[in-house]
Every structure is written in structure tokens, then in C-alpha cells.
Backbone as CSV, one residue per row, in Angstrom:
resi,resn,N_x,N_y,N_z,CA_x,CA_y,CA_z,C_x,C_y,C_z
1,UNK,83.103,6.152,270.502,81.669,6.323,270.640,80.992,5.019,271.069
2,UNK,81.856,3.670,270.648,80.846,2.835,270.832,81.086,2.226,272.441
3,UNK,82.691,2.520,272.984,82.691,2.255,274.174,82.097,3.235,275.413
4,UNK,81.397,4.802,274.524,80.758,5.801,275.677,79.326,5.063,275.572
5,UNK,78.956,4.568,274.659,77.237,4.184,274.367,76.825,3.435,275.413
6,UNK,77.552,2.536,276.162,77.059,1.428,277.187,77.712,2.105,278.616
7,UNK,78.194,3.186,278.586,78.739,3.675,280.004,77.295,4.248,280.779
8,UNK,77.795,4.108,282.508,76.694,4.123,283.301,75.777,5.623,283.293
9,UNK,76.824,6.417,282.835,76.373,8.330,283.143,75.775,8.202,281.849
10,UNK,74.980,9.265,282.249,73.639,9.809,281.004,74.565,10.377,280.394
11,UNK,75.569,11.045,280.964,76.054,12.654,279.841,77.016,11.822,279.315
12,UNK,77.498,11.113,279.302,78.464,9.998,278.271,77.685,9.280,277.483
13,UNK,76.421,9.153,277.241,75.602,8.351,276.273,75.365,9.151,275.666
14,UNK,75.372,10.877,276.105,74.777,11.490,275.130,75.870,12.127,274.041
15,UNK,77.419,12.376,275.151,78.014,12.226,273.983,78.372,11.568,272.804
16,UNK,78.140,10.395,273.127,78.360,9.097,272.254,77.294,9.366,271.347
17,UNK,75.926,9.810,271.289,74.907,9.857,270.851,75.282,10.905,269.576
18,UNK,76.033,12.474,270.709,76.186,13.045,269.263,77.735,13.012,268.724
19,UNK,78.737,12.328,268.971,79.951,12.181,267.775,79.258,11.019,266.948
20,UNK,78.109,10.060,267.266,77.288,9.067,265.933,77.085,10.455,265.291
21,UNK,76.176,11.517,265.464,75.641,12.535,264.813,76.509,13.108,264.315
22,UNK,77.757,13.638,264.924,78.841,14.174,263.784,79.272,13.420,262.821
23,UNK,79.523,11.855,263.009,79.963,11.208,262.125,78.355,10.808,261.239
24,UNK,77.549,11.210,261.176,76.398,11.209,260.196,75.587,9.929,260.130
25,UNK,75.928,9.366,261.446,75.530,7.930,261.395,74.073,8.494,262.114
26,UNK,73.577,8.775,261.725,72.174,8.935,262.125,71.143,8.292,262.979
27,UNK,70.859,7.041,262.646,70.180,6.143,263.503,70.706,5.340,264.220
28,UNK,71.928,5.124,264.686,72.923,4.933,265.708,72.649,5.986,266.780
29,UNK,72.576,7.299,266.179,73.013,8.494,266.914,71.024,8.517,267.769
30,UNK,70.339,8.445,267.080,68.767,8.403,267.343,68.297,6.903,268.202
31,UNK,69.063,6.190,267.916,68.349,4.800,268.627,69.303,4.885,270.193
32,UNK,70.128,5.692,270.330,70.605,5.691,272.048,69.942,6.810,272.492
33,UNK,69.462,8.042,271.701,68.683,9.143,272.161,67.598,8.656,272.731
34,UNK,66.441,7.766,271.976,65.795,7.231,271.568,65.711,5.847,273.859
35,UNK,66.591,5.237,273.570,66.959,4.557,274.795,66.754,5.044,276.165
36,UNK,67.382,6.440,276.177,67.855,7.453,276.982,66.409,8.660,277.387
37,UNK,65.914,8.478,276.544,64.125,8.931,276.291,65.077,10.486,276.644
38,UNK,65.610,10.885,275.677,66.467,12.110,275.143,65.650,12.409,273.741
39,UNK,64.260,12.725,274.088,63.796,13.156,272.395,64.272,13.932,271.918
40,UNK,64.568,15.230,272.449,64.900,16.730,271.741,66.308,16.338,271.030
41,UNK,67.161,15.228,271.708,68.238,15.495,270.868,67.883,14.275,269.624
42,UNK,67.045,13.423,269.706,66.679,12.522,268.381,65.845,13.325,267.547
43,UNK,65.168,14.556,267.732,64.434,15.262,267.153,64.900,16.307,266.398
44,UNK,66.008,16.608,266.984,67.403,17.150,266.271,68.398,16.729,265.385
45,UNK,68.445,15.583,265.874,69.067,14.700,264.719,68.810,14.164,263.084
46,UNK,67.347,13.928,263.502,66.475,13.518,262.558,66.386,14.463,261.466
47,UNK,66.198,16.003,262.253,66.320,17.255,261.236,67.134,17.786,260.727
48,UNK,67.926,17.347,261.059,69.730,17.360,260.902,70.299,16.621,259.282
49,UNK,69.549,15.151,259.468,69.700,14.744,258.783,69.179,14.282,257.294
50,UNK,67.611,15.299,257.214,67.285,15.468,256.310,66.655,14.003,255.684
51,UNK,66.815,12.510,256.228,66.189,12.018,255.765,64.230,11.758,256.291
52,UNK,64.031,11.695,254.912,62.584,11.708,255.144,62.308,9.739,255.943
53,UNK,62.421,9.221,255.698,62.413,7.778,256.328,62.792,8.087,257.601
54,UNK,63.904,8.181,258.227,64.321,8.549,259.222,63.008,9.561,260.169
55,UNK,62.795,10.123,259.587,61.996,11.274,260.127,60.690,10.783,260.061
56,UNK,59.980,9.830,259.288,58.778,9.209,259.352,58.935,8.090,260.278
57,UNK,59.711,7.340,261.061,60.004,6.634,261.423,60.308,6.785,263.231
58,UNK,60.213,8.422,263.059,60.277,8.844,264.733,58.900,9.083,264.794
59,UNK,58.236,9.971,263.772,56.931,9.592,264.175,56.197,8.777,264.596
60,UNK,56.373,7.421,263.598,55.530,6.646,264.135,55.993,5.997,265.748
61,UNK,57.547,5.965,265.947,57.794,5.852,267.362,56.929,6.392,268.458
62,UNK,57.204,7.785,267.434,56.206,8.871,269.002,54.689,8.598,269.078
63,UNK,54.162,8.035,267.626,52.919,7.544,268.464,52.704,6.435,268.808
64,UNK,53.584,5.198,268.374,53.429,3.730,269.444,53.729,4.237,270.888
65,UNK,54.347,5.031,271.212,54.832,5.420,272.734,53.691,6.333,273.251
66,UNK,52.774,6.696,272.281,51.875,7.923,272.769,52.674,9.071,273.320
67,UNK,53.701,9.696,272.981,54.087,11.143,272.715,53.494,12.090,272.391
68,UNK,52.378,12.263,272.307,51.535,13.537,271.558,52.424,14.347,271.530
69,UNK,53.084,15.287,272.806,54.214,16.485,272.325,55.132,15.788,271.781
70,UNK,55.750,15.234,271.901,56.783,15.004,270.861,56.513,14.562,269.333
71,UNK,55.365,14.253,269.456,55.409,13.962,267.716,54.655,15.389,267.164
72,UNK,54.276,16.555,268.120,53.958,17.935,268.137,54.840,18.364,266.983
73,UNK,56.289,18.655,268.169,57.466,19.018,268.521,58.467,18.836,266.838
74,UNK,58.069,16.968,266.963,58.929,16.508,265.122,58.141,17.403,264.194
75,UNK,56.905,17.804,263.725,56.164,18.456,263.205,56.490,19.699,263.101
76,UNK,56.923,20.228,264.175,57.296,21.724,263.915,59.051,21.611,263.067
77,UNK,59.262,20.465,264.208,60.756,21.442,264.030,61.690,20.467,262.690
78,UNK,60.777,19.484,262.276,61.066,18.880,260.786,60.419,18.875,259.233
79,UNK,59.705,20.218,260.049,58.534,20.835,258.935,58.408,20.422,257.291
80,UNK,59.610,21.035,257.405,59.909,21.019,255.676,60.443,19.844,254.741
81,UNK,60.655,18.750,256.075,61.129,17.426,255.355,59.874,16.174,255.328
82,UNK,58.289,16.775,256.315,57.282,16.069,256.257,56.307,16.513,255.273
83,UNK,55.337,15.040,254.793,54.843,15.419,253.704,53.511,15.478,254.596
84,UNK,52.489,16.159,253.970,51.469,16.377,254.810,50.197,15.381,254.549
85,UNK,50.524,14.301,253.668,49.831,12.788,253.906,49.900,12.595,254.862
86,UNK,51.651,12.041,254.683,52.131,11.091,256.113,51.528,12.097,257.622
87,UNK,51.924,13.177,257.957,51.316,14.073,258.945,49.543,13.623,259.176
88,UNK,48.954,13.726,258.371,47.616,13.197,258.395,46.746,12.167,258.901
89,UNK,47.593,11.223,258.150,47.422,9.656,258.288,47.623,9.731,259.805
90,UNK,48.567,9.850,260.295,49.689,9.305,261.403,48.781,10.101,263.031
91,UNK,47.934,11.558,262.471,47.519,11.899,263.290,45.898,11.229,263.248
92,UNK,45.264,10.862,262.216,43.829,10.373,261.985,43.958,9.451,263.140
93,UNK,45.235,7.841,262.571,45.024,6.913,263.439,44.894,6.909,264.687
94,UNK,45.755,8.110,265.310,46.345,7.964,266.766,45.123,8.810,267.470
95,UNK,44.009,9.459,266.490,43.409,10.808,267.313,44.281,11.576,267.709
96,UNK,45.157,12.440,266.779,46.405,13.723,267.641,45.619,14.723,266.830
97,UNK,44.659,14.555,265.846,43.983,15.762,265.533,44.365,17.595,265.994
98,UNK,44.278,17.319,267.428,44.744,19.063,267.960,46.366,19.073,267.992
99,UNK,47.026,18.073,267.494,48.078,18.417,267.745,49.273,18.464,266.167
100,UNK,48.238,18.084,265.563,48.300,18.118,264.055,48.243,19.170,263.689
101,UNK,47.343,20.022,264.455,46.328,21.516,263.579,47.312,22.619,263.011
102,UNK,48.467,22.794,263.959,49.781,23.203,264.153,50.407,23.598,262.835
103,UNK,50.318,22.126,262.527,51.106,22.200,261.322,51.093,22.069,259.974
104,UNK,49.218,22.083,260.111,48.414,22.486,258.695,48.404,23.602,258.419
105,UNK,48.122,24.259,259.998,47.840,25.904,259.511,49.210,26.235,258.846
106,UNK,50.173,26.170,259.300,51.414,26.722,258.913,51.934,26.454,257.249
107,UNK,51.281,24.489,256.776,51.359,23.950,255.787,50.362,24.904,254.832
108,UNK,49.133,25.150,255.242,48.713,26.174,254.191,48.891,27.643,254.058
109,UNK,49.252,28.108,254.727,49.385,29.532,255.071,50.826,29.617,254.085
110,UNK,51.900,28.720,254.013,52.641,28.754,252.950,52.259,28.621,251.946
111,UNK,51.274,27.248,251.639,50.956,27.255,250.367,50.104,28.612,249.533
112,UNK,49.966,29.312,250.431,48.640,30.241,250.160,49.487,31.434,249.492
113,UNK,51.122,31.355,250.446,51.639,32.743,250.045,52.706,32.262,249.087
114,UNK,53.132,31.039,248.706,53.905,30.671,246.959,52.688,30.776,246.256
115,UNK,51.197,30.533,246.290,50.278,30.800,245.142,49.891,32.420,244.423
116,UNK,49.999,32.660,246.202,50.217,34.903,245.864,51.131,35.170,245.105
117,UNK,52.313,34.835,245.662,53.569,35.186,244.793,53.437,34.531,243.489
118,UNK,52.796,33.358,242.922,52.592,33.258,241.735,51.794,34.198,240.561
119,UNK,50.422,34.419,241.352,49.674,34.802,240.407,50.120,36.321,240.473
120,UNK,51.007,36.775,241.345,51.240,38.423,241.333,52.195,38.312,240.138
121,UNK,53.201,36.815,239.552,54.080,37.176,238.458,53.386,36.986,237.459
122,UNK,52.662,36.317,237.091,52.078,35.628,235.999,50.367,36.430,235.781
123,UNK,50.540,37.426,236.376,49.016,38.603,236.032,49.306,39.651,234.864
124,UNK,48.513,39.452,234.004,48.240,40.490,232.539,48.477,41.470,233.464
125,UNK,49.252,42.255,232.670,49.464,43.778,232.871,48.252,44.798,232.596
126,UNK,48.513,45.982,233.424,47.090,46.934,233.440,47.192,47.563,232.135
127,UNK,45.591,47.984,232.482,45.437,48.200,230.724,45.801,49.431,230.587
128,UNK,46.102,50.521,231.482,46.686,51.760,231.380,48.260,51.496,230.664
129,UNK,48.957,50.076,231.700,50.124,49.584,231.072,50.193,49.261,229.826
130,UNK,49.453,49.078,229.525,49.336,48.386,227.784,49.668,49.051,226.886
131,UNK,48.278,50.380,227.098,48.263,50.898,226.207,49.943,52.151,226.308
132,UNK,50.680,52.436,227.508,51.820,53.318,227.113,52.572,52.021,226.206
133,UNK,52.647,51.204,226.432,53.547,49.754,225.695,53.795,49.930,224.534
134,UNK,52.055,49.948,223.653,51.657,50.156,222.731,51.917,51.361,221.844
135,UNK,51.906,51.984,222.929,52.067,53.497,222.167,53.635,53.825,221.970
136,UNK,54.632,53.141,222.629,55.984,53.509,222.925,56.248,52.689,221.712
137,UNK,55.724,51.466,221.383,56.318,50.847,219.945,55.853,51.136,218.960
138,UNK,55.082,51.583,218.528,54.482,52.612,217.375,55.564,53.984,217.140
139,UNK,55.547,54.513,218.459,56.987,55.651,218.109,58.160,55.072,217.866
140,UNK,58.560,53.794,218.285,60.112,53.528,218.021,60.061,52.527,216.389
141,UNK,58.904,52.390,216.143,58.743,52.148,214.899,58.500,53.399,213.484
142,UNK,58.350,54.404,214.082,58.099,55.571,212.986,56.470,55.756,212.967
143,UNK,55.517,55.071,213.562,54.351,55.095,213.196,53.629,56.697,213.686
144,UNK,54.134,57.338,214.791,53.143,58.178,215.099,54.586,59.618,214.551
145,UNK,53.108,60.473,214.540,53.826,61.677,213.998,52.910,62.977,214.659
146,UNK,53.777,63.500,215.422,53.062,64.232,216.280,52.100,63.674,217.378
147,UNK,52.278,62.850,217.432,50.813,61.736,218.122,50.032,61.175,217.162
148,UNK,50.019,61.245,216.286,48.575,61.084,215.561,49.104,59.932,214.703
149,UNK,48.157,58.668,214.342,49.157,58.046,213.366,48.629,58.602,212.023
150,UNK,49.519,58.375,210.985,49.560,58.222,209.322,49.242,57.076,208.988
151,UNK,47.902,57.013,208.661,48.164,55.552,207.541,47.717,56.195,206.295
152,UNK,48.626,55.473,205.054,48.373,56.003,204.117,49.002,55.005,202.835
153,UNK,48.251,55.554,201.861,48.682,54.378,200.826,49.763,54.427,200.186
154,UNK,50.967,53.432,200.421,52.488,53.753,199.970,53.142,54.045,201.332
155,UNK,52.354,54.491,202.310,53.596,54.990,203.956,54.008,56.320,203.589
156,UNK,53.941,56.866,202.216,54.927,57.890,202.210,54.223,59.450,202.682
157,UNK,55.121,60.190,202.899,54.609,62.053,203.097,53.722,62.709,202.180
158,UNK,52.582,62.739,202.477,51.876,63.248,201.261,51.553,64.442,201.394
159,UNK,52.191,65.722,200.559,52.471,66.809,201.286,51.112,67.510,200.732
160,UNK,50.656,68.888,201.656,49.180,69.450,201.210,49.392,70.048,199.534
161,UNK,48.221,69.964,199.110,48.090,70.218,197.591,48.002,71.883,197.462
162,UNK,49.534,72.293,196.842,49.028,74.272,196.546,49.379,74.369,195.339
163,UNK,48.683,75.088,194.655,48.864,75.703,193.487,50.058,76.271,192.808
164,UNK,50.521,76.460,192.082,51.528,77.195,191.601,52.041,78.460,192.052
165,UNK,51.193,79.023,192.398,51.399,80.322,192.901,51.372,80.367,194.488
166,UNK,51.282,79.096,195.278,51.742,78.677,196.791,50.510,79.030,196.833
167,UNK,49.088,79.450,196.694,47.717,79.318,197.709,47.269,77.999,197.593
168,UNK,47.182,77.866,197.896,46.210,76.377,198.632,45.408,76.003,197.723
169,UNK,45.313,74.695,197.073,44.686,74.430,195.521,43.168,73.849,196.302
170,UNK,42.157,74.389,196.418,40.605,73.920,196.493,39.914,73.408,195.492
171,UNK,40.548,72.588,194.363,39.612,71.820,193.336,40.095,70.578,194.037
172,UNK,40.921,70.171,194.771,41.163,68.801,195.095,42.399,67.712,194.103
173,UNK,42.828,68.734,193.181,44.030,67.869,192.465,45.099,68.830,192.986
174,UNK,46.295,68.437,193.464,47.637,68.581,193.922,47.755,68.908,192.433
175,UNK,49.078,70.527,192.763,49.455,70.653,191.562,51.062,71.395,192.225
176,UNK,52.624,70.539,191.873,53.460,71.210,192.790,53.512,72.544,192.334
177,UNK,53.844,72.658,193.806,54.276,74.277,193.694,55.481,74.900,192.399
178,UNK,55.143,75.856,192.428,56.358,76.195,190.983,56.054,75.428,189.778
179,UNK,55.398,74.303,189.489,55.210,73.717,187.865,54.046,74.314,187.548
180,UNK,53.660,74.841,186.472,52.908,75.385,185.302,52.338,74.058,184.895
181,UNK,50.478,74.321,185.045,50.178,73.092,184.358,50.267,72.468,182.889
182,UNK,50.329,71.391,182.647,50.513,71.123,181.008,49.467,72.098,180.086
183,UNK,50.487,72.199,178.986,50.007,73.150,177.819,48.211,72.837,177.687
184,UNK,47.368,73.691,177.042,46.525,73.237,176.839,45.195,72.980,178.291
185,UNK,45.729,72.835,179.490,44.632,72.544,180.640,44.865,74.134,181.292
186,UNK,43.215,74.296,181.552,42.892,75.327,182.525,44.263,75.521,183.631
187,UNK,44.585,76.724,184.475,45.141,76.030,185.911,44.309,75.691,186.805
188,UNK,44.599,76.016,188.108,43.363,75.697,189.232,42.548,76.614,189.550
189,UNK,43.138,78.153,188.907,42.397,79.052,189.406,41.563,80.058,188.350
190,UNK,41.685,79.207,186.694,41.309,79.143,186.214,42.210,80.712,184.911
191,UNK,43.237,80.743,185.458,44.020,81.847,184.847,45.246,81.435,184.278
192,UNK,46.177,82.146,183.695,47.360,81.386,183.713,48.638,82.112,184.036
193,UNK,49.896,81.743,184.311,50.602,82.864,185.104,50.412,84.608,184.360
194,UNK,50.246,85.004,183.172,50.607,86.190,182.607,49.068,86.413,182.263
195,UNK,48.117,86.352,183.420,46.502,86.714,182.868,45.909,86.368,181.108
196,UNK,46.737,85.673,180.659,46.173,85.496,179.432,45.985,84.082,179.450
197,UNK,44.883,84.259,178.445,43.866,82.663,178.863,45.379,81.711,177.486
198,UNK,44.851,80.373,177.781,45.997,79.512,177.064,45.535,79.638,175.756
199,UNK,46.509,79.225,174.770,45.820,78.906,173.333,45.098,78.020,173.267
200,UNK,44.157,78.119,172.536,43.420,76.941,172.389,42.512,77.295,173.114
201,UNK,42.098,77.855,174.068,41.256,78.359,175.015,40.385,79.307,174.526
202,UNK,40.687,80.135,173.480,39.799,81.343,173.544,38.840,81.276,173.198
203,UNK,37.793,82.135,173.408,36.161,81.463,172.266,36.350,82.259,171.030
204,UNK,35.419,81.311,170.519,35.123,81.182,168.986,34.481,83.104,168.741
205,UNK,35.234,83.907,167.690,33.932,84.666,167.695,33.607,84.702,166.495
């Protein structure tokens, strides 16, 4: 490579230019491009090689030389390895303003769509969502019964209040089904199983 670099033919400098580039020698490979006023292949290189120095460093070439397209050109096609200070700065000084514009729009138009894609992960869920959420862990907890919840004192089944005789007790004290109330108390319906009033019950005559 280093005996093609000084040969008289262009297309032997440029090979020499890129086995520097295969062998990763970078600014070897860019400073005969560079000689040869071969931008596209130093502009290639540069992106190739991922360094940011390197790549700030053709810029400012391209604007001591006044390149406007070519320092366009590094902008597009080293996008993602320029920071958009340096892009700024580099176009303020030189007045490349329109040739900058390029690669703001593109610089925000990304930033615009990683901020979408952010706030689309990181957005409260709908409140229609919520509430099935809500409602699905209440059932896998035991809370709803039939739909409806139970709250009640103790959690436990509090079954409807019937009388002894299975009708439906309307004084408001639960009395289980099948037990006979204690000796001595009215029942609920004010009788007792065999129509005879209790002892102790009868009036005085």
C-alpha cells in the first residue's frame, strides 16, 4: 500500500487508499483520498470507521476548502455518528445554514418519533382498561359473587333468616331452620310446633 500511495495513476492511489481502509488505518486511508480530492471515498471511510474525531475533522476540512456539498454529503451519510452541536457550530461559522437544514429536519423528526414511541409505552391505561383489571382481580380473589360484591362482617355466608317451619322469618332474628326455639320464648310466628301455646305462656285466669 505504501509503495501504490506515491504511484503516478489515480486508480493505484485509490487502491492504496482502500487496502489503508481494509487494514483500518483510517486516516492514512482519508489523507490520500483527501490528496486525490476523492471525497466520496474519504466520506466513506470516515463512516466506516465510526470514529467521531475522525468524522469531525473532515468537516471542518470541508469547510476550510469551502465544500458546501461535501460537508452536505458527510451530514447525511455520517448521520448517526454527528452530534448536532458540532453540525451547528460548524454550519453558523461557515454560513452553510441551507445546507445544514437537511440534517436537522431528519435530526428531529427522529427525535420526535423515539419521544412517540416513548410516551405510547409509558401512558396510564384506559379507564375502560382499568376498570375490567379491577374487576378480573376481585374475581380471582373470591370477592364478587354473582357480580355483586359481599362485604360483610366476618367475610362469611350469611344465609337468609327462615323460621322453623322453612317460611321466611319477618321479625328480623334468624332462627335455623329445623331448631325449635328455646323453652320458654314465643316462636316467630307466635305459635309453637303442636298449636299449643308454651308453658309458662298461658294467661292467668
Amino acid at each position: 500500500a505504501s509503495k501504490l500511495s506515491t504511484h503516478e495513476l489515480l486508480e493505484f492511489r485509490r487502491i492504496s487508499a482502500y487496502v489503508y481502509r481494509c487494514n483500518k488505518k483510517w486516516k492514512l486511508s482519508i489523507e490520500l483520498s483527501k490528496k486525490d480530492r476523492m471525497y466520496k471515498d474519504a466520506i466513506d471511510t470516515a463512516d466506516e470507521s465510526e470514529d467521531v474525531d475522525i468524522i469531525d475533522s473532515l468537516l471542518r476540512f470541508f469547510c476550510e476548502t469551502s465544500e458546501k456539498e461535501c460537508f452536505a454529503a458527510t451530514l447525511y451519510t455520517c448521520f448517526s455518528h454527528i452530534s448536532p452541536d458540532v453540525a451547528l457550530e460548524l454550519a453558523w461559522l461557515n454560513g452553510y445554514h441551507n445546507f445544514v437544514m437537511p440534517y436537522f429536519i431528519q435530526n428531529l423528526r427522529q427525535t420526535h418519533m423515539r419521544l412517540k414511541a416513548l410516551e405510547e409505552r409509558t401512558a396510564p391505561p384506559k379507564e375502560q382498561d382499568n376498570k375490567d383489571e379491577m374487576a378480573g382481580t376481585y374475581a380471582q380473589l373470591g370477592g364478587l359473587n354473582n357480580g355483586v360484591l359481599m362485604i360483610e362482617n366476618g367475610g362469611g355466608y350469611a344465609p337468609t333468616p327462615t323460621s322453623y317451619a322453612g317460611q321466611p322469618d319477618m321479625s328480623g332474628f334468624g332462627v335455623a331452620q329445623g331448631i325449635p326455639p328455646p323453652m320458654g320464648m314465643m316462636p316467630p310466628n307466635g305459635m309453637p310446633p303442636n298449636g299449643m301455646p308454651a308453658p309458662g305462656m298461658m294467661p292467668a285466669m
